[in-house]
MOPAC internal coordinates of N, CA, C and O (Angstrom, degrees):
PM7 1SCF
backbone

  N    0.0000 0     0.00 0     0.00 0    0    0    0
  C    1.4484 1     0.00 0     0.00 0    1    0    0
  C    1.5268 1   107.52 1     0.00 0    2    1    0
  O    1.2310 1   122.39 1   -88.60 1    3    2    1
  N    1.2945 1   113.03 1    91.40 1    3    2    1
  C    1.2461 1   120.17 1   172.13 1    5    3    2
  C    1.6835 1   130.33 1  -111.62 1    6    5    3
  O    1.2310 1   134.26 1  -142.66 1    7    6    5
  N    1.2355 1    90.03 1    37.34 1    7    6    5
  C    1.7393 1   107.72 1  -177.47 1    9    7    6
  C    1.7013 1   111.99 1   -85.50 1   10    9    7
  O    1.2310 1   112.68 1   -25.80 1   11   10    9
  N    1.6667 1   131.43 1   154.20 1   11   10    9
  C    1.0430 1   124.38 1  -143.28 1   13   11   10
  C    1.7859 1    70.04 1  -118.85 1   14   13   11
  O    1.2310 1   118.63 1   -11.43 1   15   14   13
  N    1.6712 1   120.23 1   168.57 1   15   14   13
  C    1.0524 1   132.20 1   164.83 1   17   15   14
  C    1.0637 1   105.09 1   -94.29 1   18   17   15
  O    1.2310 1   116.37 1   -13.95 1   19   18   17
  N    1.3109 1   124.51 1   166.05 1   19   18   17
  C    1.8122 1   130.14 1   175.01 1   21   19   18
  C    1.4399 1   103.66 1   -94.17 1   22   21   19
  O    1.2310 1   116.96 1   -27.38 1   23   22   21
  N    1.0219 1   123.38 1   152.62 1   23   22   21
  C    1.1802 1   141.66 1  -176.60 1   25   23   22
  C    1.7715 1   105.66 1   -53.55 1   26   25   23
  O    1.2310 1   117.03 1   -51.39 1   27   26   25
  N    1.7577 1   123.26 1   128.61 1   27   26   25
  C    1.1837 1    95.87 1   163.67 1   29   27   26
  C    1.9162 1   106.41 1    93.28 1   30   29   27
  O    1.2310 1   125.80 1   160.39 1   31   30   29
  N    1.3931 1   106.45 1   -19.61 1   31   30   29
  C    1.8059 1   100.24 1  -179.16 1   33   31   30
  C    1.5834 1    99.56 1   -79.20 1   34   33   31
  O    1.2310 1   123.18 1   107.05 1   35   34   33
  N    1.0596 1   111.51 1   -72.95 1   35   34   33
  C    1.4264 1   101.52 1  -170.95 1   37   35   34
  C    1.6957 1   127.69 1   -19.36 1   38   37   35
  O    1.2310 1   131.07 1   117.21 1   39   38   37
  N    1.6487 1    96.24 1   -62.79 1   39   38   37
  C    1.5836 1   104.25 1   150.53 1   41   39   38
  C    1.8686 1   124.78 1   -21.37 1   42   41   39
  O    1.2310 1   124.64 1   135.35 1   43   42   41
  N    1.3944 1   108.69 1   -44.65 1   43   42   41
  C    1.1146 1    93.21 1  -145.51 1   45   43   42
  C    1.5351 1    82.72 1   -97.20 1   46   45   43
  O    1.2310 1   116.87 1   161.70 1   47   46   45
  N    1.7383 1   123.55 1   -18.30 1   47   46   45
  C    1.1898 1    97.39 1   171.92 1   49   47   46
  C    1.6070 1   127.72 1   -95.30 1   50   49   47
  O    1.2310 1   126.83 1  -176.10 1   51   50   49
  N    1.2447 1   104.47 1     3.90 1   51   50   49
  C    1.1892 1   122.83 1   170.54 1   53   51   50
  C    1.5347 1    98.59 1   -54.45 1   54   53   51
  O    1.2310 1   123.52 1   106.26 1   55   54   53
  N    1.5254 1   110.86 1   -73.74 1   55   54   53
  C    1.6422 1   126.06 1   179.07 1   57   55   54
  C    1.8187 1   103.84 1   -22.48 1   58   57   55
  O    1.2310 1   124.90 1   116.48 1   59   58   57
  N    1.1555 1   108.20 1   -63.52 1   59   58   57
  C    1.4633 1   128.30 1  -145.21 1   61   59   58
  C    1.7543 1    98.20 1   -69.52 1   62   61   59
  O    1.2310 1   125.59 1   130.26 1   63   62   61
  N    1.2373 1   106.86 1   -49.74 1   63   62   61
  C    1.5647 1   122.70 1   170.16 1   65   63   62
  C    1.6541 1    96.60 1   -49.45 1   66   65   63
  O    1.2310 1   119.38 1    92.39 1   67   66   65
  N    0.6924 1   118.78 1   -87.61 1   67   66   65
  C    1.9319 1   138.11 1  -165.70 1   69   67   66
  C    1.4620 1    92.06 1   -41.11 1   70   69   67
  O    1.2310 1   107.74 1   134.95 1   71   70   69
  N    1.6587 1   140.48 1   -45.05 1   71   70   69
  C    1.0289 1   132.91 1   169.89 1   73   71   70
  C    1.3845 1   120.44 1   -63.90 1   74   73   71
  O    1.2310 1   112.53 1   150.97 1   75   74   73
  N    1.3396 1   131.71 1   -29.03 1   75   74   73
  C    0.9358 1   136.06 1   164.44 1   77   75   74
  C    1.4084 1   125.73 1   -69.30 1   78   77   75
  O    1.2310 1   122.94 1   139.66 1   79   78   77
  N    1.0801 1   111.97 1   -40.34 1   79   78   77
  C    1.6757 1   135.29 1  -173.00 1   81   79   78
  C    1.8374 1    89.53 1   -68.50 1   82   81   79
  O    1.2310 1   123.01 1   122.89 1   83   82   81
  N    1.2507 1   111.83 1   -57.11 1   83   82   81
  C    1.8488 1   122.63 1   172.57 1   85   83   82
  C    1.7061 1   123.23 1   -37.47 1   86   85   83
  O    1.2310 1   129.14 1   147.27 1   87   86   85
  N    1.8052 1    99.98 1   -32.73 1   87   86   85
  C    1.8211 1   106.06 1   175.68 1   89   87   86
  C    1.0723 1   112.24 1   -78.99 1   90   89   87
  O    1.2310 1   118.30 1   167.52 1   91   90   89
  N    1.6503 1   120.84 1   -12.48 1   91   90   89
  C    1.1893 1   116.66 1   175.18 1   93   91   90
  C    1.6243 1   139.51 1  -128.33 1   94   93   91
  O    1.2310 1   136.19 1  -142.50 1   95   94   93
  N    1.9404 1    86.26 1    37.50 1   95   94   93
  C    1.8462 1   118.87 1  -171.31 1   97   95   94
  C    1.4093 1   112.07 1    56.09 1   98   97   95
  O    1.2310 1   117.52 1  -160.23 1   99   98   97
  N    1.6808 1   122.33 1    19.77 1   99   98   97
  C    1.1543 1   103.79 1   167.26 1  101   99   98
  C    1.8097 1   105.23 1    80.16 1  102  101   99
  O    1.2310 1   107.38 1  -152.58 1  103  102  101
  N    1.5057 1   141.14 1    27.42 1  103  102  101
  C    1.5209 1   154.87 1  -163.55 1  105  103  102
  C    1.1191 1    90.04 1  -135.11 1  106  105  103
  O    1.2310 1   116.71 1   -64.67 1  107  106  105
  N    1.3093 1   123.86 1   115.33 1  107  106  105
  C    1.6473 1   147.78 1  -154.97 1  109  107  106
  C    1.5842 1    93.08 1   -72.28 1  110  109  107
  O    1.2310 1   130.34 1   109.68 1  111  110  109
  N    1.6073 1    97.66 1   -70.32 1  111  110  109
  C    1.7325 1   116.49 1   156.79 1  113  111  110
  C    1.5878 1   117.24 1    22.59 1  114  113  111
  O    1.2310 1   133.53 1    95.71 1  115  114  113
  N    1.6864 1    91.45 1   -84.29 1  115  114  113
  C    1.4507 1   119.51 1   165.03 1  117  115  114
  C    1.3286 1   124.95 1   -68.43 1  118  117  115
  O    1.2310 1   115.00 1   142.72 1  119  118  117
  N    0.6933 1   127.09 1   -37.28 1  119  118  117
  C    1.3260 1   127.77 1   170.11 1  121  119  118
  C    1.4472 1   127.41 1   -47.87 1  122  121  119
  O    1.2310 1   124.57 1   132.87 1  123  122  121
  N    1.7039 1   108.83 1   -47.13 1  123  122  121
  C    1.2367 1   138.93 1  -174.59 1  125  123  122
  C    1.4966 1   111.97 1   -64.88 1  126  125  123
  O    1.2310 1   134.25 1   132.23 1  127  126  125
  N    1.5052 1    90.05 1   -47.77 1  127  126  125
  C    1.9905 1   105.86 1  -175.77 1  129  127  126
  C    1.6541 1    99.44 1   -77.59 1  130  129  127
  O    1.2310 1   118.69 1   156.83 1  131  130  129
  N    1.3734 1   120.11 1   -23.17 1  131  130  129
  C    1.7504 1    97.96 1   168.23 1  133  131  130
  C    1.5599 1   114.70 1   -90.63 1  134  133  131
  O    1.2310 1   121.31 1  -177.57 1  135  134  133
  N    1.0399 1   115.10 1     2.43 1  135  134  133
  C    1.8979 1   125.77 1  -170.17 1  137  135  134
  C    1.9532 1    81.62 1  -100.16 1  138  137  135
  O    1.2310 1   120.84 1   164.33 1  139  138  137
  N    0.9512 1   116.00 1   -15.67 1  139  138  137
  C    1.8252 1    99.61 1  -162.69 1  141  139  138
  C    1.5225 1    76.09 1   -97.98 1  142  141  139
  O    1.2310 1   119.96 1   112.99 1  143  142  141
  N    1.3971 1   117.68 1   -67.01 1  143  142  141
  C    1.6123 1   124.41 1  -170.17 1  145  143  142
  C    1.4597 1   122.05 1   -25.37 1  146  145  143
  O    1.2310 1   131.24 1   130.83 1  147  146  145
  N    1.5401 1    95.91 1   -49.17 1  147  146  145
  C    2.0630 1   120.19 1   171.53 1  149  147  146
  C    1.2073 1    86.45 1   -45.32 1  150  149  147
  O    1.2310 1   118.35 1    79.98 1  151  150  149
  N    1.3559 1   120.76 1  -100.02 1  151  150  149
  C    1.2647 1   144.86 1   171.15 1  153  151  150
  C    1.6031 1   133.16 1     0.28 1  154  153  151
  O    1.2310 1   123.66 1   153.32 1  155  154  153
  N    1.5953 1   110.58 1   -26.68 1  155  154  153
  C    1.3538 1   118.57 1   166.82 1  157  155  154
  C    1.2232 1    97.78 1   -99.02 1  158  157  155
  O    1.2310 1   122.05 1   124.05 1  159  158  157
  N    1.3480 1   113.68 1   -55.95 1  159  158  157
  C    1.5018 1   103.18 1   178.96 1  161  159  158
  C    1.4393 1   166.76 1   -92.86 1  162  161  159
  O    1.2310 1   141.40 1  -153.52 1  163  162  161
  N    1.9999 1    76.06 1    26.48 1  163  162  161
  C    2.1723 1   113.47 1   154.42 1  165  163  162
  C    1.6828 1    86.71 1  -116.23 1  166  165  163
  O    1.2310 1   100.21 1  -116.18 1  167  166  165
  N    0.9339 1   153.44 1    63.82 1  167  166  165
  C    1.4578 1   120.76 1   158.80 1  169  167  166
  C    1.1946 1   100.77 1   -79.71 1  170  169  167
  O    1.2310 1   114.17 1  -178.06 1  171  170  169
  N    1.3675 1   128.64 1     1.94 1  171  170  169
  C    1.5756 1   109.25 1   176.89 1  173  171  170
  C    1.3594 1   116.30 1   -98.55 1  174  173  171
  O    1.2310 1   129.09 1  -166.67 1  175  174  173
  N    1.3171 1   100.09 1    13.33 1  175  174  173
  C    1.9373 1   107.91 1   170.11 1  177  175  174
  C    1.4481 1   118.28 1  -118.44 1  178  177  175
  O    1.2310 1   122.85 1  -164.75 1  179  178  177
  N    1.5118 1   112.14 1    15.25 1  179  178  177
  C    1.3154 1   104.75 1  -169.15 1  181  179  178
  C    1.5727 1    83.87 1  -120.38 1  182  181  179
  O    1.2310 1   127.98 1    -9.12 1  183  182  181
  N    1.2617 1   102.25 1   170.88 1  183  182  181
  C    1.8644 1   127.10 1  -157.27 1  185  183  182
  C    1.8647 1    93.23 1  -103.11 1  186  185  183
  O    1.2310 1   118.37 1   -57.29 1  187  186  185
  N    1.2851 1   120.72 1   122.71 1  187  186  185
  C    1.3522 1   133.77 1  -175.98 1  189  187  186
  C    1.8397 1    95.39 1   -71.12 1  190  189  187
  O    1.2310 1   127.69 1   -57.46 1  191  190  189
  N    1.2435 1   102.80 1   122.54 1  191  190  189
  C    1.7958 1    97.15 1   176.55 1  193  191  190
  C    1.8438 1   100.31 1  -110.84 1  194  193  191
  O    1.2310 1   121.31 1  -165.69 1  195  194  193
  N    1.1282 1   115.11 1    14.31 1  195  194  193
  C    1.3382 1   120.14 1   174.25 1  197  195  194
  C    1.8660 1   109.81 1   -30.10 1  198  197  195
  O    1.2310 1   116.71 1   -24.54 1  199  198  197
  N    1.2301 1   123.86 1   155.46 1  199  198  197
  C    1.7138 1   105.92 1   161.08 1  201  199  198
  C    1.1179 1   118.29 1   -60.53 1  202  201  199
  O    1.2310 1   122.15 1   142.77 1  203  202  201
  N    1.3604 1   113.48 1   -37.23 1  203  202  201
  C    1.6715 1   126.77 1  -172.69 1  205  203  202
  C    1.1386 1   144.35 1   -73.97 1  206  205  203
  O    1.2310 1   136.10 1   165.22 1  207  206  205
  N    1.8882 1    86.43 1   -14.78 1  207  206  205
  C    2.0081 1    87.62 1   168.61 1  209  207  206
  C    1.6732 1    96.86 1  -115.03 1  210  209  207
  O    1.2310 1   137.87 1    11.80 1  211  210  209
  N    1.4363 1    82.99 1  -168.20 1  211  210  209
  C    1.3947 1   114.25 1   166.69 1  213  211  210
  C    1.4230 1   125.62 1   -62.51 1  214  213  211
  O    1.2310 1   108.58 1   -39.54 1  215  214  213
  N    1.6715 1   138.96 1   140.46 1  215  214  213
  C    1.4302 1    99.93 1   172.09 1  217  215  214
  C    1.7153 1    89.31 1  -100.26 1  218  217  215
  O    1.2310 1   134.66 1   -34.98 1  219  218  217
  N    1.1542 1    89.25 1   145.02 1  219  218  217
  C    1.3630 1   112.68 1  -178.02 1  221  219  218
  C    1.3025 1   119.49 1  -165.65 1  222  221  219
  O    1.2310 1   124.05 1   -68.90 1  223  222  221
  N    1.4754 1   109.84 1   111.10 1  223  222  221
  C    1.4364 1   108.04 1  -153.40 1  225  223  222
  C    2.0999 1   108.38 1   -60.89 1  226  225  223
  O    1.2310 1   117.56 1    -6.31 1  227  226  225
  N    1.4823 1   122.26 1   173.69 1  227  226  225
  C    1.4697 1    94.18 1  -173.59 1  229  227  226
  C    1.8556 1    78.93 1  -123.16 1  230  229  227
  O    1.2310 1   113.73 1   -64.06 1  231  230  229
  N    1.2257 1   129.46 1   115.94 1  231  230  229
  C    1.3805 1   141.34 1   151.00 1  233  231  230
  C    1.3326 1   133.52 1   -45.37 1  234  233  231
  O    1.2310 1   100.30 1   -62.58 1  235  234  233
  N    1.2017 1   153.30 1   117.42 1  235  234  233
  C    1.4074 1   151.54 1  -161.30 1  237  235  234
  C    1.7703 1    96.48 1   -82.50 1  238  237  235
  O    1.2310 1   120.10 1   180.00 1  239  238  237

């Protein structure tokens, strides 16, 4: 992976995190249970890192 970032992304996900992290006063707690919540409810967009498969992301 030798791709360059654009100027300014990090920033913006920095922003986006911290806004998010902000709906839920900053309580890890919370935070965690909407990152798991995301997480059940795309698992069909996230890439299986199991030992046993492939990674290969799975696309809706």
């Amino acid at each position: 992976m030798n791709e360059k970032i654009e100027p300014g992304t990090l920033d913006r996900v920095h922003n986006a995190r911290h806004q998010i992290s902000e709906k839920f006063n900053h309580e890890p707690e919370k935070l965690i249970r909407y990152y798991m919540e995301l997480q059940k409810n795309y698992k069909n967009r996230l890439a299986d890192r199991s030992e046993n498969s492939e990674c290969k992301p799975q696309l809706a």
